[in-house]
KOLRO-419129 format. One line per field, with one value per residue (C-alpha): residue number from 1; residue in one letter; chain; x, y, z. Coordinates in steps of 0.2 Angstrom, whole numbers, plus 5000, padded with zeros to 4 digits. Example, Ala and Ser with C-alpha at 12.3 -4.5 7.8 and 13.67 -1.06 7.14 Angstrom:
// residues 2
n: 1/2
res: A/S
chain: A/A
east: 5062/5068
north: 4978/4995
up: 5039/5036
// end
This chain:
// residues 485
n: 1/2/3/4/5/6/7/8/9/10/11/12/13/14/15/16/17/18/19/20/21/22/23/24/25/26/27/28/29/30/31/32/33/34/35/36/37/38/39/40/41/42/43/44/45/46/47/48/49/50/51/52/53/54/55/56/57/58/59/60/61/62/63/64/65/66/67/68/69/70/71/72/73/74/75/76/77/78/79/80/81/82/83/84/85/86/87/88/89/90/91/92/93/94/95/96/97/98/99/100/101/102/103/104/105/106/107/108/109/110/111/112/113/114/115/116/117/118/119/120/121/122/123/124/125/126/127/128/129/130/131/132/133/134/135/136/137/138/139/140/141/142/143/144/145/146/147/148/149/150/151/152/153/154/155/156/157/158/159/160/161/162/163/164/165/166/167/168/169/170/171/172/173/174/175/176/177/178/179/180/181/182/183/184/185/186/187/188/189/190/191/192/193/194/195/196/197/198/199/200/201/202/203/204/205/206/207/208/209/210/211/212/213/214/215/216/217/218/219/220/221/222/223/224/225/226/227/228/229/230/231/232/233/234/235/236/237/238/239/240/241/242/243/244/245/246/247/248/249/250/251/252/253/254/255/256/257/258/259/260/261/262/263/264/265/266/267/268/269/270/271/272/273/274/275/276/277/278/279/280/281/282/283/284/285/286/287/288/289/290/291/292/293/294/295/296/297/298/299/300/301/302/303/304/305/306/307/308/309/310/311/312/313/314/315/316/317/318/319/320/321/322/323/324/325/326/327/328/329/330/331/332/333/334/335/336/337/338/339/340/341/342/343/344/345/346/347/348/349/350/351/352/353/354/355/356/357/358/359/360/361/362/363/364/365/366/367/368/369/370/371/372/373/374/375/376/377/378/379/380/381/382/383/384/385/386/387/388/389/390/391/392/393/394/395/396/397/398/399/400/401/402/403/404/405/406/407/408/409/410/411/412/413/414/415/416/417/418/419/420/421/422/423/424/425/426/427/428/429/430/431/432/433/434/435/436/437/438/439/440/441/442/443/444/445/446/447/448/449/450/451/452/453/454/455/456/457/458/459/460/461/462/463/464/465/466/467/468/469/470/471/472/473/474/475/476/477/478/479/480/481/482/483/484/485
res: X/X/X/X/X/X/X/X/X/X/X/X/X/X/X/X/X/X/X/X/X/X/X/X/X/X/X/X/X/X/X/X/X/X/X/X/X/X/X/X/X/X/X/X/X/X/X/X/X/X/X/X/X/X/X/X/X/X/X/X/X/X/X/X/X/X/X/X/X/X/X/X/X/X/X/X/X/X/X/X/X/X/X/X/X/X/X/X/X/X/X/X/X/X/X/X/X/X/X/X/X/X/X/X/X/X/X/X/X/X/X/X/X/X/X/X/X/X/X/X/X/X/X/X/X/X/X/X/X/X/X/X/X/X/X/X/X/X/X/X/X/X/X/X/X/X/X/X/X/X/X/X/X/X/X/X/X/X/X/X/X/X/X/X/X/X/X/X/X/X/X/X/X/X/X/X/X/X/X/X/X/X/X/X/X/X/X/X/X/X/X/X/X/X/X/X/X/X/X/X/X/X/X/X/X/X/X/X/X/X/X/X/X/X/X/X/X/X/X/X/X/X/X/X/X/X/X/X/X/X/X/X/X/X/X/X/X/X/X/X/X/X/X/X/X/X/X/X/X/X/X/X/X/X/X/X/X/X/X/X/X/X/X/X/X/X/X/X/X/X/X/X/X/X/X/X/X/X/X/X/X/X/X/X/X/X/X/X/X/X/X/X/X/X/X/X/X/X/X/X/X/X/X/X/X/X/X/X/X/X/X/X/X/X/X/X/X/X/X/X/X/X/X/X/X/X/X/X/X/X/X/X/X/X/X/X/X/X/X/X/X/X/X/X/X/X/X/X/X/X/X/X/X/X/X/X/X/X/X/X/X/X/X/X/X/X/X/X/X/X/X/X/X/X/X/X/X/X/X/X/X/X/X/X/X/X/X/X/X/X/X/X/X/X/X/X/X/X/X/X/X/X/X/X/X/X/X/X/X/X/X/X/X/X/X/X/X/X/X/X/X/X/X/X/X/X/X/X/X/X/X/X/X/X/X/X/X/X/X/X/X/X/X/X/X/X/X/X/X/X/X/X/X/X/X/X/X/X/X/X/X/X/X/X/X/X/X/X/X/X/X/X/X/X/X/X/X/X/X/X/X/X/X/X/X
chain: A/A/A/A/A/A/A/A/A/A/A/A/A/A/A/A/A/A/A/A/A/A/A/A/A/A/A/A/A/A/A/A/A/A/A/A/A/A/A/A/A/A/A/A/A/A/A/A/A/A/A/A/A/A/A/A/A/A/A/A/A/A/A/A/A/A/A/A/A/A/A/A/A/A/A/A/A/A/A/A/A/A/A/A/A/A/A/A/A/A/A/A/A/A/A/A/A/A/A/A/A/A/A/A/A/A/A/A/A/A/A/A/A/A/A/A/A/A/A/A/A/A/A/A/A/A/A/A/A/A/A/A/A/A/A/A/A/A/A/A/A/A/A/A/A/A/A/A/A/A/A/A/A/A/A/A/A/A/A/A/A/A/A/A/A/A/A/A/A/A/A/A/A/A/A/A/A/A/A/A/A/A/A/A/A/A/A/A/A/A/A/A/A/A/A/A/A/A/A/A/A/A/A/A/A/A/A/A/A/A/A/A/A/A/A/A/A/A/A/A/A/A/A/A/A/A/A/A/A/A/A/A/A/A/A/A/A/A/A/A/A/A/A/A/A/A/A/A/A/A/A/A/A/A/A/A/A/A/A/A/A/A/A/A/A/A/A/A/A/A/A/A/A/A/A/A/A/A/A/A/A/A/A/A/A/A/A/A/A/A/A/A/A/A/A/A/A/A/A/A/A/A/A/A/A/A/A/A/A/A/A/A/A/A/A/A/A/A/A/A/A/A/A/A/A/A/A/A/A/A/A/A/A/A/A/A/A/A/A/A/A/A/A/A/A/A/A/A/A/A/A/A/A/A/A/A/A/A/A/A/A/A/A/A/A/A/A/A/A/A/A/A/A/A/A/A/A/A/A/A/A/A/A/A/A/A/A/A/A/A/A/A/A/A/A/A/A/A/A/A/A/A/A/A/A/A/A/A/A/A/A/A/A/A/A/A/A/A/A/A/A/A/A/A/A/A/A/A/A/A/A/A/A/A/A/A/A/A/A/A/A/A/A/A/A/A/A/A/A/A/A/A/A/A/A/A/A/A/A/A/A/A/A/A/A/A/A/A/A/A/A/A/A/A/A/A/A/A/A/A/A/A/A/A/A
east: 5136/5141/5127/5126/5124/5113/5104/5100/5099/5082/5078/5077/5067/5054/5050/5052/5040/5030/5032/5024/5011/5006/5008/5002/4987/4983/4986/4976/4961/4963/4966/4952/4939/4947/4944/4925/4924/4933/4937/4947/4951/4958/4969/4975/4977/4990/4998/5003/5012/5021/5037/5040/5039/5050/5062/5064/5066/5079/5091/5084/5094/5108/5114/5120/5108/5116/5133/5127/5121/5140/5153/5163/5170/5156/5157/5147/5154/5149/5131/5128/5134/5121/5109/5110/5114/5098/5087/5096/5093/5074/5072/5079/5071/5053/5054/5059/5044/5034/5040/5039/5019/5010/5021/5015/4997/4999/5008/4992/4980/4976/4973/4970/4988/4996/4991/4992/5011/5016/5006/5015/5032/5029/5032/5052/5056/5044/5055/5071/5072/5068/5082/5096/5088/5080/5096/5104/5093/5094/5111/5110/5097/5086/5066/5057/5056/5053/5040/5029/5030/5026/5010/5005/5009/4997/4983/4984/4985/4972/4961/4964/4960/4948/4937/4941/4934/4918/4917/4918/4934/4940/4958/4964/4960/4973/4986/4983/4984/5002/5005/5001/5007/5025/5026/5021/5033/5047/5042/5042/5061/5067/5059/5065/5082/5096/5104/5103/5113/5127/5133/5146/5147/5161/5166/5179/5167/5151/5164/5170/5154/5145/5161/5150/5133/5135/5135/5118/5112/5112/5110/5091/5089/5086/5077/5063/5063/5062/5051/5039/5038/5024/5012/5020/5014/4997/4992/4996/4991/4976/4963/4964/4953/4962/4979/4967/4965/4983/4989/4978/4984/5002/4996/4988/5003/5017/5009/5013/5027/5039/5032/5041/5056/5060/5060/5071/5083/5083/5090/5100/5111/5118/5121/5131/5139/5147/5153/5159/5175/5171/5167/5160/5150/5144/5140/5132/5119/5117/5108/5098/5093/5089/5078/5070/5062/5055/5048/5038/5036/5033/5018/5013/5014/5005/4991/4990/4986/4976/4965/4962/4947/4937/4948/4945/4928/4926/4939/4936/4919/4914/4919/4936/4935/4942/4960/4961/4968/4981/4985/4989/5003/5010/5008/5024/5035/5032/5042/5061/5059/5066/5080/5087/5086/5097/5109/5111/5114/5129/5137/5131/5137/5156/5157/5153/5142/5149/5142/5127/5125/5132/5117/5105/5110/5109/5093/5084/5090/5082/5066/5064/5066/5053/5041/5043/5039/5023/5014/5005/4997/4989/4992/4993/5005/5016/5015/5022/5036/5041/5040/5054/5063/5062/5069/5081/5088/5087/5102/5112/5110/5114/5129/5138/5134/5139/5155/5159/5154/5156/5135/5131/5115/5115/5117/5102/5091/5095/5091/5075/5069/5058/5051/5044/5038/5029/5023/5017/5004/4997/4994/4985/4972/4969/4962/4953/4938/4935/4931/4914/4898/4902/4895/4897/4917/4919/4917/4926/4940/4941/4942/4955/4964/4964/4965/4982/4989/4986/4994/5008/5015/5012/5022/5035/5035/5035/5048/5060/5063/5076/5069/5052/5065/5077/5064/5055/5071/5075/5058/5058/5075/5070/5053/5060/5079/5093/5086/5094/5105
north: 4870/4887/4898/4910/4896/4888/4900/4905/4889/4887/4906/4897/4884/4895/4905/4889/4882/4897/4896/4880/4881/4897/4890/4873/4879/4892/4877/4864/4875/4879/4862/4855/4867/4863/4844/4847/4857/4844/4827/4814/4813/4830/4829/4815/4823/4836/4823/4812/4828/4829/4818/4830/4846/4840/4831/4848/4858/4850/4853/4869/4872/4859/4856/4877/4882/4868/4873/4893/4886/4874/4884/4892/4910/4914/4928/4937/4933/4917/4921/4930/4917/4905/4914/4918/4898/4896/4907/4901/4882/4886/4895/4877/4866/4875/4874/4855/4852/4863/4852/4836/4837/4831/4813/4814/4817/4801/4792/4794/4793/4813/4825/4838/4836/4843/4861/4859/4852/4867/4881/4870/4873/4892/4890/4885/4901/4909/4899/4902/4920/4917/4903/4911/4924/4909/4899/4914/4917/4899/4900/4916/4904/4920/4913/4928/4934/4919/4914/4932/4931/4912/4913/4928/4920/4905/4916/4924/4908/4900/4912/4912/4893/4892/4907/4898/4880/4890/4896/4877/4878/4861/4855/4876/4881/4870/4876/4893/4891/4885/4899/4912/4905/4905/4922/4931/4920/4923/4944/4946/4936/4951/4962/4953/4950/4964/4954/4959/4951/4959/4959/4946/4928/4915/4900/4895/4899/4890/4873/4875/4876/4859/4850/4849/4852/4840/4827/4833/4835/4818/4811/4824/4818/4802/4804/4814/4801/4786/4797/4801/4784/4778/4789/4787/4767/4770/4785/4771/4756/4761/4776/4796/4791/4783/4791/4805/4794/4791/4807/4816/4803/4805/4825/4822/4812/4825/4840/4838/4826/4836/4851/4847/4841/4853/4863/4852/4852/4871/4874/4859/4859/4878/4874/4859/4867/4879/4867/4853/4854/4850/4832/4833/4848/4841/4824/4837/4844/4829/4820/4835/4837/4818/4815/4834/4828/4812/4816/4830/4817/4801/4805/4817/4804/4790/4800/4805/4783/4783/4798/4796/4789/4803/4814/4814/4815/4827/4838/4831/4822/4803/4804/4804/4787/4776/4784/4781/4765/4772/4787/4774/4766/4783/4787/4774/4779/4798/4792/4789/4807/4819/4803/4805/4822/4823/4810/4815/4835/4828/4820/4838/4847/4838/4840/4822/4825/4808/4797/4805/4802/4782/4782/4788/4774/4762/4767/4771/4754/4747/4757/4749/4732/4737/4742/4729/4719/4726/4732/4719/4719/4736/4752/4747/4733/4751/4757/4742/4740/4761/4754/4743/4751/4767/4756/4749/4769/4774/4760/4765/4786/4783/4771/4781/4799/4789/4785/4802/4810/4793/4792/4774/4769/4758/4774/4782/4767/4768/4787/4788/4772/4780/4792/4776/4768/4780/4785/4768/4767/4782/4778/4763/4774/4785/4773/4765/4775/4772/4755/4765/4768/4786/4789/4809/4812/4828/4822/4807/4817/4829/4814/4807/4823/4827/4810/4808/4825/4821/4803/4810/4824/4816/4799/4811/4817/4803/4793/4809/4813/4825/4834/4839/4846/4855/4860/4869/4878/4884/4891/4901/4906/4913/4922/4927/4927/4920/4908/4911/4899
up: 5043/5049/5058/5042/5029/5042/5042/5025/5020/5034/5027/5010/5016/5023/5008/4996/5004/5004/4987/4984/4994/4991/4970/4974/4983/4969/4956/4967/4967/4949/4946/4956/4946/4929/4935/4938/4921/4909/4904/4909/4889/4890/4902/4892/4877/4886/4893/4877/4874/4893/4884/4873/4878/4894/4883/4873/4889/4894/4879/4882/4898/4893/4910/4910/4925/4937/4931/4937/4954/4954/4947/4961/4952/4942/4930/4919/4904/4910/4914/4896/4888/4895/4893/4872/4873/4880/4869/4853/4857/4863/4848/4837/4848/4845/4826/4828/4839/4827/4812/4821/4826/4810/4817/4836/4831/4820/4832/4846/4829/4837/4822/4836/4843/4827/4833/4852/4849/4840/4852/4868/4859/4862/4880/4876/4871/4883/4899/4890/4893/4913/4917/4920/4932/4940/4942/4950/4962/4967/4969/4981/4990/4987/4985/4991/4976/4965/4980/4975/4957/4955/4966/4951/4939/4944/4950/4931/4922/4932/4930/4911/4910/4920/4910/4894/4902/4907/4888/4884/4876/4882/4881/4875/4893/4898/4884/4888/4906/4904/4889/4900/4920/4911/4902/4917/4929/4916/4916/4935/4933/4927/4939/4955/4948/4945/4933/4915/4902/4891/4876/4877/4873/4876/4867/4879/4895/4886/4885/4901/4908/4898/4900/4919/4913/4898/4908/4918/4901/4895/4912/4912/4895/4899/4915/4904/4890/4903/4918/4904/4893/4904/4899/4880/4883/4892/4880/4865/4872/4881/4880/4881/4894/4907/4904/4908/4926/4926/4923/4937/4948/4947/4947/4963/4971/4964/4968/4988/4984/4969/4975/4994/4986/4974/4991/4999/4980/4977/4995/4999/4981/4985/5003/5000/4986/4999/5012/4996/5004/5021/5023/5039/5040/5022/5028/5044/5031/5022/5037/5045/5026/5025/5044/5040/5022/5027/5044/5031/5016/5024/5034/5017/5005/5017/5024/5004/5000/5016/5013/4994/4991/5000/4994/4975/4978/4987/4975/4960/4958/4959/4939/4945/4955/4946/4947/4966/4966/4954/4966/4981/4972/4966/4984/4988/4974/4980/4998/4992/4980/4994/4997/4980/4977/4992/4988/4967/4975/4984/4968/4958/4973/4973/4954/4952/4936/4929/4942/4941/4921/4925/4937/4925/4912/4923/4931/4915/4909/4927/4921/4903/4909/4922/4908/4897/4912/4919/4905/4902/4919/4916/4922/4940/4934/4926/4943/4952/4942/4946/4965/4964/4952/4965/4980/4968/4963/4980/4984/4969/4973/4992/4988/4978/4986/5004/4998/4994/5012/5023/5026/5020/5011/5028/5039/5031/5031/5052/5052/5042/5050/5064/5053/5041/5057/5065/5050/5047/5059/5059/5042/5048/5057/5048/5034/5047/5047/5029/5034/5042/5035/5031/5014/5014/5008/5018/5037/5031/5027/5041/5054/5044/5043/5061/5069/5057/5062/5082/5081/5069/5081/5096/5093/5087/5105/5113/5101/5102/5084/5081/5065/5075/5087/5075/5065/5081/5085/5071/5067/5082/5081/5066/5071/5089/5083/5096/5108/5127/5132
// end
């Protein structure tokens, strides 16, 4: 990669990940008290409705904001256009969701989800005026100032829901929390953007543009609706109550996990985007992308299993317990979710759209089966089949983006290796001292933490891994500027 797309690109990095730490830790802190304030049946209650809220969201933006980030002349007849296609089919999509609620509260045999289903739909029109400036800024591999106005944003909706918790408002305090997180994010869009939209729209540009996002579309579409169906199946099959678990669980897990890979997506998909063309300086960024994400996620998402018990309750109280042994499991499927995104940005990034929906097909198909599979073993049963269903995707996304930049699946398994190893057994420790009589959760936690960190970083050393030294290198060429040769 060149030293200025190299550049930005780690520049992006850096303030992304301020980003989601600096919104993950407001929303971690919010959550934890939202936690301690409700119950686990209230968190379910939002969560029979996560299918289709997404699944709406995602007719909402149609494929157009990849298409923004893709499309090499980008104009802004283009840009306008997308952005009245946006508000028009957030605005239909709202009605149907509207219309459609009295059905989702007597699917869950809810009456309460009637009204939450139509207040929740508000938030498609709220996010639809903030997508294109968001997808622009993306494109610039600009965060800064996505990073300031998300971390407002969650201060002000937390705040709100956690005020209306304290009021015993119960489920509401999550609704408006949502409500109000999204309308300021989508106001401070048009602050940090220059962007405003004009008074033009185009036919021809909008079918130009979905002939690539169409695809995206379809391939999301089904992604939501299969990503989704197991809390469709637990919060119909079983109780409020444990989807509640569930749902905190996979919360839990995603927040470090999604929350580092949509770091890794937002920053990588512009950057190869540029250098598409260029095989080699392409399959270059694929594997410094690939051995920088796991040696972050790997030890993340295994420390994460090892640490979970103490960890809950000390965060979220002993009445949370019971969804432990669900976070461990969601701990392993969290591992491959930087590998995918990385591999599926090299088929958007090549214009490959129509791989990427064949994938989708076949690995929602994969995700079915696994469902109709291991439901009847429970909800860890669920959470098995995503496992091997996850390994299984991995394969197929690495195949197919390998092919295109001559960097196997077999070439990635050699390079992330070490990183699984040594991640491994410092995994291995630090669950070790839960087998000691250390009642008290904080302590535990803290030895845990520390011995992890120490093991982590030094085996790193010792091993040689490249990613702690590229990483270092580039932080301080970044801080101190050029280093001397």
């Amino acid at each position: 990669m060149s030293t200025d797309l190299h550049t930005r690109a780690f520049r992006g990095v850096v303030w992304s990940a301020l980003n989601q730490v600096s919104v993950q830790g407001v929303q971690l802190v919010v959550g934890i008290v939202l936690a301690r304030l409700l119950l686990p049946a209230e968190y379910g209650l939002v969560a029979m409705l996560t299918m289709f809220v997404g699944l709406s969201q995602s007719f909402v933006d149609s494929g157009f904001g990849a298409a923004l980030i893709q499309k090499p002349n980008l104009d802004r007849t283009d840009i306008s256009t997308v952005f009245y296609f946006n508000i028009f089919a957030a605005l239909l999509l709202a009605g149907v969701l509207g219309m459609a609620a009295p059905a989702i509260a007597a699917f869950y045999d809810q009456p309460i989800l009637t009204l939450l289903t139509r207040v929740l739909a508000l938030n498609l029109i709220i996010n639809a005026f903030g997508l294109v400036q968001a997808n622009l800024l993306t494109r610039q591999i600009e965060f800064r100032g996505k990073t300031i106005v998300a971390a407002i944003a969650a201060v002000l909706g937390g705040t709100m829901g956690i005020a209306m918790a304290l009021h015993g408002l119960g489920v509401w305090s999550l609704v408006a929390q949502s409500l109000l997180s999204n309308a300021v994010r989508t106001i401070g869009l048009w602050f940090v953007s220059d962007w405003r939209p004009g008074w033009t729209f185009s036919v021809p540009a909008l079918k130009s543009m979905f002939a690539f996002g169409s695809r995206l579309l379809a391939a999301g579409t089904l992604f939501t609706v299969v990503d989704r169906m197991h809390s469709l199946i637990i919060g119909k099959l079983f109780s409020a109550t444990e989807l509640g678990l569930y749902s905190q669980a996979r919360r839990l897990q995603e927040a470090p996990a999604k929350g580092f890979t949509g770091i890794i997506s937002r920053v990588t998909f512009p950057a190869f985007s540029e250098v598409q063309d260029d095989g080699a300086r392409l399959r270059q960024g694929v594997h410094k992308a690939l051995t920088t994400a796991v040696f972050i996620n790997f030890p993340l998402m295994i420390g994460l299993a090892a640490c979970a018990r103490p960890l809950v309750s000390l965060l979220l109280t002993d009445k949370w317990l019971p969804s432990v042994p669900y976070l461990q499991l969601l701990c392993a499927i969290g591992l491959s979710y930087p590998l995918h995104v990385i591999n599926l940005n090299v088929l958007y990034a090549k214009g490959r759209s129509d791989i990427v929906l064949r994938l989708e097909i076949f690995k929602d198909a994969l995700v079915l089966l696994g469902i109709a599979v291991s439901w009847p073993f429970g909800i860890s049963g669920l959470i098995c089949g995503q496992i091997v269903v996850s390994v299984i995707c991995f394969f197929l996304n690495s195949h197919f983006a390998g092919k295109l930049i001559g960097y196997s699946f077999w070439n990635q398994i050699r390079d992330i290796s070490p990183y699984l190893g040594v991640a491994t057994v410092m995994g291995l420790l630090v669950y070790a001292p839960t087998l000691c009589p250390i009642e008290v959760a904080a302590p535990l936690l803290i030895i845990q933490v520390v011995a992890g960190a120490v093991v982590y970083f030094a085996a790193c050393r010792l091993f040689r891994l490249s990613a702690l030294t590229e990483i270092w290198r580039l932080f301080r060429k970044w801080i101190l500027g050029p280093i001397p040769a």
